[in-house]
C-alpha positions as CSV (number, residue, x, y, z in Angstrom):
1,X,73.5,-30.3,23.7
2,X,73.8,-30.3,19.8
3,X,76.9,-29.2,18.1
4,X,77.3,-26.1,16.3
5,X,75.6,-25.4,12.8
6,X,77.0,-25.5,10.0
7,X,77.1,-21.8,9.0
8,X,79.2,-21.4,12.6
9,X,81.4,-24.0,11.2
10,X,81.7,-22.2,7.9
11,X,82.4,-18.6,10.0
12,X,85.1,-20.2,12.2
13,X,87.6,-19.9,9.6
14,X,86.5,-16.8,8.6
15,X,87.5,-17.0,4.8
16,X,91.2,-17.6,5.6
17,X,91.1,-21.5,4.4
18,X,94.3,-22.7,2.0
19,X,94.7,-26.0,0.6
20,X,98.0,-26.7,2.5
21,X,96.1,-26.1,5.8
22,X,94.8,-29.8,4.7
23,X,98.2,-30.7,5.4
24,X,98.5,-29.8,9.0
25,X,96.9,-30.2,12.0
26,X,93.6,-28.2,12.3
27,X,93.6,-25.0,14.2
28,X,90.7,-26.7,15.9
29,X,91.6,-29.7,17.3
30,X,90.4,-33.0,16.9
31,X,86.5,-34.1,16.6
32,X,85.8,-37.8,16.9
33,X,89.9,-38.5,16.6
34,X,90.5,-36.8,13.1
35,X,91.8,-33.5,12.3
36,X,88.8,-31.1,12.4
37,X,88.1,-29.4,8.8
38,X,84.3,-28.9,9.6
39,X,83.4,-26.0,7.8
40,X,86.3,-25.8,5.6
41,X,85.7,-23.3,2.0
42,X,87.9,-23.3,-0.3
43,X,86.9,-20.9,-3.8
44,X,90.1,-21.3,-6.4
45,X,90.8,-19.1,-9.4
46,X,89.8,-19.9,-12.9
47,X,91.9,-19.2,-15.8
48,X,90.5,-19.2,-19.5
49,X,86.6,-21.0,-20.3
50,X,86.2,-21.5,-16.6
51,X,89.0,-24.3,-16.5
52,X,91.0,-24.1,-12.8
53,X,94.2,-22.0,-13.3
54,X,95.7,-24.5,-10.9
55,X,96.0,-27.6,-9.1
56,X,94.3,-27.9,-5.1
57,X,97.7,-29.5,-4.0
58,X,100.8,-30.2,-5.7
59,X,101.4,-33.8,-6.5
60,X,101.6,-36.7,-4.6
61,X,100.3,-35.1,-1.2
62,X,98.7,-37.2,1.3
63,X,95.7,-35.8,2.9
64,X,95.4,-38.3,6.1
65,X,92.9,-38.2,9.1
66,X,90.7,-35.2,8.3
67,X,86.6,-34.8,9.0
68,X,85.9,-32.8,6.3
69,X,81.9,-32.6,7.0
70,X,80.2,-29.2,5.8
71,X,82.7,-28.2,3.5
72,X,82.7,-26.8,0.1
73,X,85.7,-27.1,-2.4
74,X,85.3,-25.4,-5.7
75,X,86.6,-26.3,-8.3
76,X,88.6,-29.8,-7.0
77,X,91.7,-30.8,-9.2
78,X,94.8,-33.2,-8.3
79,X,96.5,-35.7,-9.6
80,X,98.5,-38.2,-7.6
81,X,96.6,-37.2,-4.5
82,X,96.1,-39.1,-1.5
83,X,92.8,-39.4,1.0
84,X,92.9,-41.9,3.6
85,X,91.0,-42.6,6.8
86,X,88.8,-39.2,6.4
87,X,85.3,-38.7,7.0
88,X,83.0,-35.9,5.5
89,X,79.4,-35.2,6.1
90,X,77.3,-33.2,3.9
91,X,80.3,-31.8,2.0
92,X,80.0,-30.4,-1.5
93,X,82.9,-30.5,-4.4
94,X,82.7,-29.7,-7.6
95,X,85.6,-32.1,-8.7
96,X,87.5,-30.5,-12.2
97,X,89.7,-33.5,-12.4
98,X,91.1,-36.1,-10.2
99,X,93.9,-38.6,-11.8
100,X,95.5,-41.3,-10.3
101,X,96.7,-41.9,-6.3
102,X,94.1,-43.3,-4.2
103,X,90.9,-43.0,-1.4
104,X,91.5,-45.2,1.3
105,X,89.3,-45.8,4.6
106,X,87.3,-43.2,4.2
107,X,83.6,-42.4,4.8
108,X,81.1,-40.1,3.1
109,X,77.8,-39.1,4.1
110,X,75.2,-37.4,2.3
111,X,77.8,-35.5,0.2
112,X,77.4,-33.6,-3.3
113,X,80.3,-34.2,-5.7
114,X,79.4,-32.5,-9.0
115,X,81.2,-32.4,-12.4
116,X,80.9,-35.9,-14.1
117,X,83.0,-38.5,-13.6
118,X,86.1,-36.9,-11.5
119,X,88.2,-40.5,-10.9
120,X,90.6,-41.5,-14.0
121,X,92.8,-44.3,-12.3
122,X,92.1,-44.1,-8.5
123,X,92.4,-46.9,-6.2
124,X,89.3,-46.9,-4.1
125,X,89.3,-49.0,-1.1
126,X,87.5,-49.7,1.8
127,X,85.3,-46.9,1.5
128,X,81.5,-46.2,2.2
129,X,79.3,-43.9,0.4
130,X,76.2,-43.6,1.9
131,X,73.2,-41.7,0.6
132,X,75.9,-39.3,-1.5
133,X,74.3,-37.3,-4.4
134,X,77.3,-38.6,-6.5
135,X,75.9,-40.2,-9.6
136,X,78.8,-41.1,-11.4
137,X,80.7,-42.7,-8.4
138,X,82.1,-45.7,-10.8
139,X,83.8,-44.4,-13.6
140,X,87.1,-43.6,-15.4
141,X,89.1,-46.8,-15.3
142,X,89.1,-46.9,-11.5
143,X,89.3,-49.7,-9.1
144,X,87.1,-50.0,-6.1
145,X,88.0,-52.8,-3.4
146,X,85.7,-53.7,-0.4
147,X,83.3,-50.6,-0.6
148,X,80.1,-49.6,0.2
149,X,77.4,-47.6,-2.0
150,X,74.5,-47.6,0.3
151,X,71.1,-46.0,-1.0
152,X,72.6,-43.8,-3.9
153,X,71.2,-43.0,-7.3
154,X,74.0,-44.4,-9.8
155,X,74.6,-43.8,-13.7
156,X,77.4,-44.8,-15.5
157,X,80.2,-46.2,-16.7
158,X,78.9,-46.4,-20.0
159,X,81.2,-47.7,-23.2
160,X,83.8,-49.9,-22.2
161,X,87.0,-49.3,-22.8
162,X,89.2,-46.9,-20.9
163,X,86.1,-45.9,-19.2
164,X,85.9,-49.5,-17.6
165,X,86.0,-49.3,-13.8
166,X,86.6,-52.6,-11.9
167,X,84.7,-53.3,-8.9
168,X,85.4,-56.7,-6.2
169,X,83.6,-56.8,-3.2
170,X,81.4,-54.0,-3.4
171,X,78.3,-53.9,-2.3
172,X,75.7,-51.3,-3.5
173,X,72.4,-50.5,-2.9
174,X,69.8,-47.9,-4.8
175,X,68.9,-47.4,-8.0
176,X,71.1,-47.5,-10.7
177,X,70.2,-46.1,-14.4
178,X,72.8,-47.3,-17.0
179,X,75.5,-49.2,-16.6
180,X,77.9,-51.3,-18.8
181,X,80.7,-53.0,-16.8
182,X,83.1,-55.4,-19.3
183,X,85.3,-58.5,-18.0
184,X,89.1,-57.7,-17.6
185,X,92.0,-59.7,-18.9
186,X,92.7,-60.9,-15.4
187,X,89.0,-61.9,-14.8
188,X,88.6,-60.6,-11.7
189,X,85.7,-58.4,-12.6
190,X,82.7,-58.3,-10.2
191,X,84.3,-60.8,-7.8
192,X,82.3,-60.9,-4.8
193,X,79.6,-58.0,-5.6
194,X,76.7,-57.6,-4.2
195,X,73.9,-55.9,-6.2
196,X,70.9,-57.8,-4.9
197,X,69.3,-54.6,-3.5
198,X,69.9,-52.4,-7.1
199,X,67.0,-51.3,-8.5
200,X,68.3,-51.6,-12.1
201,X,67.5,-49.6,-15.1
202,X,69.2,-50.8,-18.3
203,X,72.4,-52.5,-17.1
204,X,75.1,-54.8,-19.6
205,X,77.8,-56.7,-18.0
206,X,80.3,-57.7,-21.1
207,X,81.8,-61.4,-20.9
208,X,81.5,-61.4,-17.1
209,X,80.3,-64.7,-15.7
210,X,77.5,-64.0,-13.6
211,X,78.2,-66.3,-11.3
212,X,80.5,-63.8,-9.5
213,X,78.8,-61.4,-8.5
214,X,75.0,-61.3,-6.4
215,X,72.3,-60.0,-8.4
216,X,68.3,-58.8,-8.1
217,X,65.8,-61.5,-8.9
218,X,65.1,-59.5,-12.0
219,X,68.2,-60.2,-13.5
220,X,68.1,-63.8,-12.4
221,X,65.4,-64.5,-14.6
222,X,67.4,-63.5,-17.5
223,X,70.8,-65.1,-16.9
224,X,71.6,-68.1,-18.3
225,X,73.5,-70.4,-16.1
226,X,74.9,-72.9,-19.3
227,X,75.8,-70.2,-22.3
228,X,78.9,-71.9,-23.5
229,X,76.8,-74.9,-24.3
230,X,74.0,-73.2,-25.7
231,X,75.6,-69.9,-27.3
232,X,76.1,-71.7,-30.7
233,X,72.5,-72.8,-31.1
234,X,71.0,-69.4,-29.9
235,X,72.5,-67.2,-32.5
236,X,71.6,-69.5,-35.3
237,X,68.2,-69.7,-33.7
238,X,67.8,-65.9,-33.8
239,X,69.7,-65.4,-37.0
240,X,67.2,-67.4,-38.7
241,X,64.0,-65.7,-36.8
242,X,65.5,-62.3,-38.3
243,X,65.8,-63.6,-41.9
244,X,62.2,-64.8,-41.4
245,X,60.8,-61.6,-40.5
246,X,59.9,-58.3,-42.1
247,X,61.0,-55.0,-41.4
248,X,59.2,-53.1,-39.2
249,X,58.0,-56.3,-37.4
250,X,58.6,-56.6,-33.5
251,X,60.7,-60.0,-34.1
252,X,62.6,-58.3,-36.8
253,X,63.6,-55.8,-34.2
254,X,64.3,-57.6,-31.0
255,X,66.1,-60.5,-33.2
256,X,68.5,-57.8,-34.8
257,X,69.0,-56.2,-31.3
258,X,69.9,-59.8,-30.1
259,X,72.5,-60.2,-32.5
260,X,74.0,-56.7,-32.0
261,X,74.3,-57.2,-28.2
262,X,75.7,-60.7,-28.4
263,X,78.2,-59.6,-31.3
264,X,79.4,-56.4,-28.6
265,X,78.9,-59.0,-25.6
266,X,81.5,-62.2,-27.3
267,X,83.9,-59.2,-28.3
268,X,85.1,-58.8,-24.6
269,X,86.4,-62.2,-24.6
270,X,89.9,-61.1,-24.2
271,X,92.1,-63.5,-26.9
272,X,95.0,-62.2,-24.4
273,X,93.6,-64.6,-21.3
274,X,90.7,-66.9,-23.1
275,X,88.2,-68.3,-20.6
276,X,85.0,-70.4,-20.2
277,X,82.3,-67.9,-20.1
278,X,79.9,-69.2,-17.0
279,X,76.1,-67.7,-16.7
280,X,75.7,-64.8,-19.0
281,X,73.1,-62.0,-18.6
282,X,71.0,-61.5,-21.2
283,X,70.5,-57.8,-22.0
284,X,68.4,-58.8,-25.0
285,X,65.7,-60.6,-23.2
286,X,64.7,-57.1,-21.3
287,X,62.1,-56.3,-23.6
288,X,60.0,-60.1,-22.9
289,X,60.6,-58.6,-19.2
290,X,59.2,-55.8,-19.4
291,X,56.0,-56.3,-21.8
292,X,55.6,-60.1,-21.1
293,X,54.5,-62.7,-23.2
294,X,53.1,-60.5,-26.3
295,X,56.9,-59.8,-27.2
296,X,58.3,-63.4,-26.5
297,X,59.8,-63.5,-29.5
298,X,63.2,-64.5,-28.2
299,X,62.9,-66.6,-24.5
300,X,61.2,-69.1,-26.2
301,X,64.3,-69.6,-29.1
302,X,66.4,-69.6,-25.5
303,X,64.9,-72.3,-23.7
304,X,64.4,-74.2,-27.3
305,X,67.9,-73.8,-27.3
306,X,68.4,-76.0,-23.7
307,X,69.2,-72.4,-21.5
308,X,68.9,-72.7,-17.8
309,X,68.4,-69.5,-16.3
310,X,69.2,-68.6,-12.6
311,X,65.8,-68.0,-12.1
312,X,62.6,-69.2,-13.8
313,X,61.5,-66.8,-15.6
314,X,58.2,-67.6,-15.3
315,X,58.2,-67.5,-11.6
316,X,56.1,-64.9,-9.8
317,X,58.1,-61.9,-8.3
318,X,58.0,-62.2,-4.3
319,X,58.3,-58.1,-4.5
């Protein structure tokens, strides 16, 4: 027999849900061992320009053991908030804000999360999101440990800085638009990624050796295994094709971008905890891989230089 639908899962709690109901065991039972929130709606006021007039839970609530598939929470705002061991299928929330506390052991399926980037220093660990329509899942200074973003559409974090998530262990898959993930002072950046099945769009990866982390053959083919040996000779390499050409010209362009990218790229060395660099990805190099050998105007300074890349470049794609 098939379970009940999710508009009888919405009508069971027949417009009587409260966030503190989160708290305690459900009416209903169990389903699958976990507290069972199927169906759960929950519509909060807004105060002034649409902002929430208050928080979902007072701080520092745990929310533990929950399925909270089907639901719809609008709008979503806590701070010190934790979610452990919960699961949620199909579930929509339109996140306001979420600061600090942590998701922990938790699984979501095919959910919507809307509103930007809703996680400003969360712990995220051993979670899955699988097929989620939750672009900006990486974002805000958050830290992700042993997760899974399986066949998702990804944007973001772009800019550094306070907006730089970490991520160790985490395997994603899907296609990812922008991204720009910078090294940390403890180096522990991208330990143990796996990206190999990302269909990249324009991705940067600031002082962070690649060796770390698993990458598409794409992205092999542009990161060079032996930068600190070379680095010296390739800016004075494309320093001098840039004084040599004209304005306007192709080189003159992809030289000038070079040096802009490696000047942003060097600055996330972190004086605080100095390092070797490793293999580097070469952002600069995306436009010889994407029109070919018409716009080499900058691999073949590279390789004059002595790079070795992870990958040939010149190898022929097995896709």
């Amino acid at each position: 027999m098939s379970g009940p639908t999710r508009k009888q899962l919405v009508e069971r709690w027949e417009d009587a849900c409260t966030p503190e109901m989160l708290l305690a065991p459900s009416p209903f039972g169990l389903v699958d061992g976990r507290e069972d929130f199927r169906g759960y709606h929950w519509q909060g006021k807004l105060g002034d320009y649409g902002a929430p007039a208050e928080g979902f839970l007072p701080e520092g609530q745990v929310i533990d053991n929950v399925d909270l598939s089907y639901a719809e929470i609008n709008p979503f705002q806590a701070r010190h908030l934790t979610l452990s061991n919960c699961y949620a299928k199909q579930a929509k929330i339109l996140v306001a804000s979420w600061t600090h506390g942590s998701v922990t052991a938790c699984e979501f399926e095919r959910c919507t999360v809307k509103n930007g980037m809703p996680w400003n220093g969360v712990t995220v660990t051993d979670c899955v999101f699988r097929a989620c329509k939750f672009p900006e899942v990486f974002a805000w200074g958050a830290r992700y440990d042993n997760c899974q973003v399986i066949d998702m559409r990804l944007k973001g974090p772009v800019g550094g800085g306070l907006n730089n998530p970490v991520l160790t262990n985490v395997t994603v898959s899907g296609k990812w638009k922008e991204c720009s993930l910078e090294e940390t002072v403890e180096g522990d950046q991208l330990v143990g990624c796996d990206f190999s099945e990302v269909e990249f769009g324009i991705a940067a990866f600031k002082y962070v050796d690649m060796h770390k982390v698993k990458i598409p053959a794409e992205l092999q083919r542009l990161t060079v295994l032996n930068w600190e040996d070379i680095r010296g000779r390739v800016v004075e390499l494309v320093q001098e094709l840039h004084e040599a050409s004209s304005q306007g010209e192709e080189a003159f362009k992809q030289s000038r971008l070079a040096l802009i990218f490696m000047e942003q790229d060097f600055r996330g060395q972190h004086d605080e905890a100095p390092r070797p660099r490793g293999a580097r990805y070469c952002l600069e190099l995306e436009a010889w891989a994407r029109w070919g050998h018409s716009h080499d105007y900058l691999l073949g300074l590279y390789r004059d230089a002595g790079a070795k890349f992870m990958r040939d470049p010149f190898e022929e794609s097995e896709d």
